[in-house]
C-alpha positions as CSV (number, residue, x, y, z in Angstrom):
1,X,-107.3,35.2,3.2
2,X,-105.4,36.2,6.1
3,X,-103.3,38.9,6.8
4,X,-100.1,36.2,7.9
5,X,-101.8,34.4,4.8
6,X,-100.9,37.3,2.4
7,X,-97.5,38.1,3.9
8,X,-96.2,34.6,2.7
9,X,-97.5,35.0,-0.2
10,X,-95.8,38.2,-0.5
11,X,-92.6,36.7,0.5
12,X,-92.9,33.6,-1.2
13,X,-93.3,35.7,-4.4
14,X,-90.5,37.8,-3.9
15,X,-88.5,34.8,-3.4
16,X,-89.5,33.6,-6.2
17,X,-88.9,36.7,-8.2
18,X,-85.4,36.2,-6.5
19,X,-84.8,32.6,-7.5
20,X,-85.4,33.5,-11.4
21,X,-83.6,36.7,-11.4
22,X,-80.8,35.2,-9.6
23,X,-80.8,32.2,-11.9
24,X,-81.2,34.5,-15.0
25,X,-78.4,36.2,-14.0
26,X,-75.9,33.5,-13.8
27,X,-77.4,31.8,-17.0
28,X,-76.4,34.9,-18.7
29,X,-73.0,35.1,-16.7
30,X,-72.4,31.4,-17.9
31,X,-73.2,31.8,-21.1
32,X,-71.3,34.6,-21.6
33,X,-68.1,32.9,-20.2
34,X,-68.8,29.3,-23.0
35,X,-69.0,32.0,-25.6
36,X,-65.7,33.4,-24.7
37,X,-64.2,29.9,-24.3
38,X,-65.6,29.0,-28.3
39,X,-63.9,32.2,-28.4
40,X,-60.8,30.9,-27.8
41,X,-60.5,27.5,-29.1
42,X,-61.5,28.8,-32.5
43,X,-59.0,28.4,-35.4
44,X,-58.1,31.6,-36.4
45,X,-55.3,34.3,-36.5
46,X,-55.0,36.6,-33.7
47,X,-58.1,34.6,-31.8
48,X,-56.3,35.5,-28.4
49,X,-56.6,39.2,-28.9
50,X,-59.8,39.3,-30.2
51,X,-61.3,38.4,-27.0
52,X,-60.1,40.8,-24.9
53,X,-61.8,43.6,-24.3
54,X,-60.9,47.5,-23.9
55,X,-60.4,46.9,-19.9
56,X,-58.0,43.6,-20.7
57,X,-55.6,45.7,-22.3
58,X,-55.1,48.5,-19.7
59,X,-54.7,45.3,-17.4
60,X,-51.7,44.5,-19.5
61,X,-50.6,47.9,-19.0
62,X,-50.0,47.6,-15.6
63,X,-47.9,44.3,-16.4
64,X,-45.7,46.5,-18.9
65,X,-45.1,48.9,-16.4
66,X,-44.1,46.3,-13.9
67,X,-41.8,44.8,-16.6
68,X,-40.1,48.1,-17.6
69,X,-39.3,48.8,-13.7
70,X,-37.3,45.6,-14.0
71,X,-35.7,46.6,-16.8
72,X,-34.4,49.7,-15.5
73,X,-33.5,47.8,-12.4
74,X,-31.5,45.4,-14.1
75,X,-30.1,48.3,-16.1
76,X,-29.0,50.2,-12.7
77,X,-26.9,46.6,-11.4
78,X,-25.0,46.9,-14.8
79,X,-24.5,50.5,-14.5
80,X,-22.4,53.1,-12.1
81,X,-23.8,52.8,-8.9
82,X,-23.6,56.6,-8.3
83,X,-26.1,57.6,-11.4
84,X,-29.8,56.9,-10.2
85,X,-31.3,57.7,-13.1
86,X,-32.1,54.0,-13.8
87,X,-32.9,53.3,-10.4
88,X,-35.6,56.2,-10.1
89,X,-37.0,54.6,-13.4
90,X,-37.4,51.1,-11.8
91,X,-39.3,53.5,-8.8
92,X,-41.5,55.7,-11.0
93,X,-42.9,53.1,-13.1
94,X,-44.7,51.4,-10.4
95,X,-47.0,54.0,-9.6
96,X,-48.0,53.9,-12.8
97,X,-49.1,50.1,-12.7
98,X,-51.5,51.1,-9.8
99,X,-53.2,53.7,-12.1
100,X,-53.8,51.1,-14.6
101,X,-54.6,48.4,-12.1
102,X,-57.8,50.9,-10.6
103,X,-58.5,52.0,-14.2
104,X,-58.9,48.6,-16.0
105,X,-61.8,48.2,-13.0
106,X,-63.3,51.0,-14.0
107,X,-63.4,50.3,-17.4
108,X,-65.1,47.0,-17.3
109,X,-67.3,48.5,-15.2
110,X,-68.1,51.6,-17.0
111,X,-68.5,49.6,-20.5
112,X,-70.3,46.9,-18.7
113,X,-67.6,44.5,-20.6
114,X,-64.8,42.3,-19.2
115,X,-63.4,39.1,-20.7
116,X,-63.3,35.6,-19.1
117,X,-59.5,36.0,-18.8
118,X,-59.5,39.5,-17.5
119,X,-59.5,38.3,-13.5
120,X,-56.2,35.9,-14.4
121,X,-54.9,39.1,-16.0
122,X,-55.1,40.7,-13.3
123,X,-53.4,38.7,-10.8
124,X,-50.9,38.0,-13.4
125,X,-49.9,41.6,-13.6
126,X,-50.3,42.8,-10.2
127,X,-47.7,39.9,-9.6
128,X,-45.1,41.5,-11.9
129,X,-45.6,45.3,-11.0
130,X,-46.3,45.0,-6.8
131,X,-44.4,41.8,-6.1
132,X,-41.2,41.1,-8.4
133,X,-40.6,44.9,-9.5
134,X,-40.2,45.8,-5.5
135,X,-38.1,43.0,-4.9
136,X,-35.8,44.2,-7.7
137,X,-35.6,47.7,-6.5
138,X,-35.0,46.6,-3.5
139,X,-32.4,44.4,-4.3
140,X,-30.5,47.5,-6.4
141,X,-30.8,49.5,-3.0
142,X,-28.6,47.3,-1.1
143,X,-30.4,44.5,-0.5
144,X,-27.8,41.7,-1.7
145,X,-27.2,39.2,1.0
146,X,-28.3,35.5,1.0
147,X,-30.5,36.5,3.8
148,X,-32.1,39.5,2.4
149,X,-32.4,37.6,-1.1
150,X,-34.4,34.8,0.8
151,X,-36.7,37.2,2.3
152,X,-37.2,38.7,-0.6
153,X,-38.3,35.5,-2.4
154,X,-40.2,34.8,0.6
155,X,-42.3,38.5,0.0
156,X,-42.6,37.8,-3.9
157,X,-44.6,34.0,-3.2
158,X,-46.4,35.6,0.0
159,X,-47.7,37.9,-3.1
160,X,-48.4,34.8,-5.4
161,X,-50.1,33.3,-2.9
162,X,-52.3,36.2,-1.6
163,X,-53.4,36.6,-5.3
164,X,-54.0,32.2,-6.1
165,X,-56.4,32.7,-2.6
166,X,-58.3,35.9,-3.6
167,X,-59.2,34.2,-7.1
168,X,-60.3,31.4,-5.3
169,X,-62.3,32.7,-2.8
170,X,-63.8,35.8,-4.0
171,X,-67.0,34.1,-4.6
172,X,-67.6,32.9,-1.3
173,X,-66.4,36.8,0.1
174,X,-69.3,38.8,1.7
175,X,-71.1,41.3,-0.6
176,X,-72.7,44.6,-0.4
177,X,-75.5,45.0,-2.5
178,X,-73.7,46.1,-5.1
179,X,-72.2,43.2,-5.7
180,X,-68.9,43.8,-4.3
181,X,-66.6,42.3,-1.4
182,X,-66.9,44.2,1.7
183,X,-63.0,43.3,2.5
184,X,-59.9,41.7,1.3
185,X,-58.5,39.0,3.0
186,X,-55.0,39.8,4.1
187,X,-53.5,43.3,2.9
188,X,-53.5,43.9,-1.2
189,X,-50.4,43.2,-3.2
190,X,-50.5,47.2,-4.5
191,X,-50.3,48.1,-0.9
192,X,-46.2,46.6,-1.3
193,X,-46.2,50.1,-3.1
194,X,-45.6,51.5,0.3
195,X,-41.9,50.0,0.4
196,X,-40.9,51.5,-2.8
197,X,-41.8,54.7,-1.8
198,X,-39.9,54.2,1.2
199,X,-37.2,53.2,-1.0
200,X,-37.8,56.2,-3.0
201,X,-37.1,58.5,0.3
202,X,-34.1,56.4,1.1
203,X,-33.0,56.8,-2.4
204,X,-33.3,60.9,-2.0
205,X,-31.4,60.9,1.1
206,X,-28.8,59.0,-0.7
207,X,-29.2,55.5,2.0
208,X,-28.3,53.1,-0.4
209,X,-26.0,50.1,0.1
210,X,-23.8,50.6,2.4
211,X,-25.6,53.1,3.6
212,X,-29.3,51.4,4.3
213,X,-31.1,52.4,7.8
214,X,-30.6,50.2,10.6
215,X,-27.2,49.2,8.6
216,X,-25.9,45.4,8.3
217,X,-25.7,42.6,10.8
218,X,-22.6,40.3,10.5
219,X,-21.0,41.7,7.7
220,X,-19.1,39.6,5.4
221,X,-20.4,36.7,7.3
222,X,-22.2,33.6,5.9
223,X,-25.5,35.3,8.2
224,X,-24.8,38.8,6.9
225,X,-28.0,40.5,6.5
226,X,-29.9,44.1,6.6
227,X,-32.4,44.6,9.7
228,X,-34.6,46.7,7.4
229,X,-35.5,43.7,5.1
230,X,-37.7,43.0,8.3
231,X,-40.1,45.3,6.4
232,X,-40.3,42.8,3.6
233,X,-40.9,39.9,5.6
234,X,-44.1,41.7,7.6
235,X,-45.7,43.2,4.1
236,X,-45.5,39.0,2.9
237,X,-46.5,38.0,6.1
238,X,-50.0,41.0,6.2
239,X,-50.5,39.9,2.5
240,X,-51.1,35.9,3.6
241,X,-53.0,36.5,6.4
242,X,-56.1,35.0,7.1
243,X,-57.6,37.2,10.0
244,X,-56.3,40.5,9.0
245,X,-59.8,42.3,6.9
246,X,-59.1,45.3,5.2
247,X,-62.3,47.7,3.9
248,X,-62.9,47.5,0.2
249,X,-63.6,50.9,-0.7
């Protein structure tokens, strides 16, 4: 046999080897995800919690953390304005839903377990702690006008959108060889943690309502709104995009 002879065959067996490893590999993957659906549409008390796995709950950490900074937002709007206390809450518990949003990853990858929900979960709470927790704190700062409101919505669904498209198209994402994206598409919603700690700052410095950098346009008009709530709109606008890669480290 030739030498061009034996380098097919050496590549058409490594192929080969490829092929079945590759297809063992998602045989196992899709049996492991019908298993977790039986899971599920069995009969029986609790059937919901017993499928998640140690990794699934410190994903829903991150949503409770997300759900107390509302809390203490909403508790700050029924309060005196002058006692922060509430407001500093809203701002501290964020950070706190990015340590269990990078620890639930390590986790499930750690224990080499993760649930058939646990990607939904995700997205689900990243939604509550970097996209609708901001948008409260921010609205406690000052931002209050129809204007700011709208952009505010506009930042939250930029969010909801960024995380329906990542779910969708993670698959088809380029890999390194571990098995990982190389990038995200778009900026990631915990990088909207950037404006609460701006907030945080403006918050020490004691910028709050009427008091918010670059002040108000139009006051008291119908068009009344804060030129700062520009950074908003750009963080919704980096999130959606298409072109913008970031690194995945």
């Amino acid at each position: 046999m030739s030498s061009s002879s034996q380098t097919r065959s050496r590549s058409a067996a490594k192929q080969a080897d490829s092929d079945i490893n590759g297809h063992s590999k998602r045989s196992e993957s899709e049996e492991s995800q019908q298993e977790q659906l039986k899971a599920l549409k069995r009969d029986r008390h609790l059937s919901l919690i017993r499928t998640l796995h140690m990794a699934d709950f410190i994903t829903l950490l991150n949503g409770l953390c997300g759900v107390m900074s509302i809390f203490s937002s909403l508790r700050y709007c029924l309060g005196d304005p002058s006692d922060h206390f509430n407001l500093w809450l809203a701002i501290v518990f964020t950070p706190f839903g990015l340590f269990f949003d990078f620890m639930d990853g390590k986790v499930a990858r750690l224990r080499k377990k993760s649930s058939l929900m646990g990607q939904e979960l995700d997205s689900l709470a990243d939604l509550v702690s970097f996209g609708v927790a901001p948008s409260a704190c921010a609205f406690c700062v000052g931002f209050r006008s129809a204007i700011d409101n709208a952009v505010l919505v506009y930042f939250v669904l930029c969010g909801l959108a960024r995380l329906a498209r990542f779910n969708v198209t993670v698959a088809n994402l380029p890999k390194d060889k571990s098995g990982k994206s190389k990038y995200f598409e778009g900026t990631p919603i915990p990088t909207t943690l950037s404006l609460v700690f701006t907030m945080a700052y403006w918050l020490h410095r004691g910028w709050l309502l009427d008091d918010i950098p670059f002040g108000v346009v139009g006051k008291g008009e119908i068009y009344e709104f804060h030129p700062a709530i520009v950074l908003f709109f750009i963080s919704g606008c980096a999130m959606i995009s298409k072109s913008l890669h970031i690194p995945k480290i």
